[in-house]
N, C-alpha and C positions, 0 to 999 in steps of 0.2 A: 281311946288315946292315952287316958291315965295306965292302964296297962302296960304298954308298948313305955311310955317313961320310968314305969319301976323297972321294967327289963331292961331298959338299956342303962340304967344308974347300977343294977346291981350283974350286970357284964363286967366281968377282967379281965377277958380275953387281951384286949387290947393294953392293958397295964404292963403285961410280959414284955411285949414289940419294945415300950416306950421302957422300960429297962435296960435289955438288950442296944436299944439305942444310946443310951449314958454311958452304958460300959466301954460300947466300940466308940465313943467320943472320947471319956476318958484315957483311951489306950491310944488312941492318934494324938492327943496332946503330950501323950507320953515320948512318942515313937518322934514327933516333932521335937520336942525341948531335948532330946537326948541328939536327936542327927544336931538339931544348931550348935551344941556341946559339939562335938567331934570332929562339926565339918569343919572347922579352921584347920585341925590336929590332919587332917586324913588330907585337903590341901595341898600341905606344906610337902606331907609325902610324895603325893603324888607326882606333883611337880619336880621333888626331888628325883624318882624315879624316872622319871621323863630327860631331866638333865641329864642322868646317869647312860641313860639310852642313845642319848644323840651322838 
């Protein structure tokens, strides 16, 4: 049993995954706070353009 727990204590495999997971977390709160920025801006457009079609 002691065996099988130094291998799995000195395994990193799994360390890569849970990186790759921060990153793609950090980049969707990125990808988030930038659309909230904008979507009022892009809104107003759209609507404008909408007006302008009718």
């Amino acid at each position: 049993m002691r065996p099988l727990v130094f291998r799995f204590l000195r395994d990193q495999s799994g360390a890569t995954a849970i990186e790759y997971c921060l990153i793609a977390t950090g980049i969707a709160f990125a990808i988030i706070a930038t659309v909230q920025g904008i979507g009022p801006q892009l809104s107003t457009k759209f609507t404008a353009v909408n007006n302008s079609l009718k």
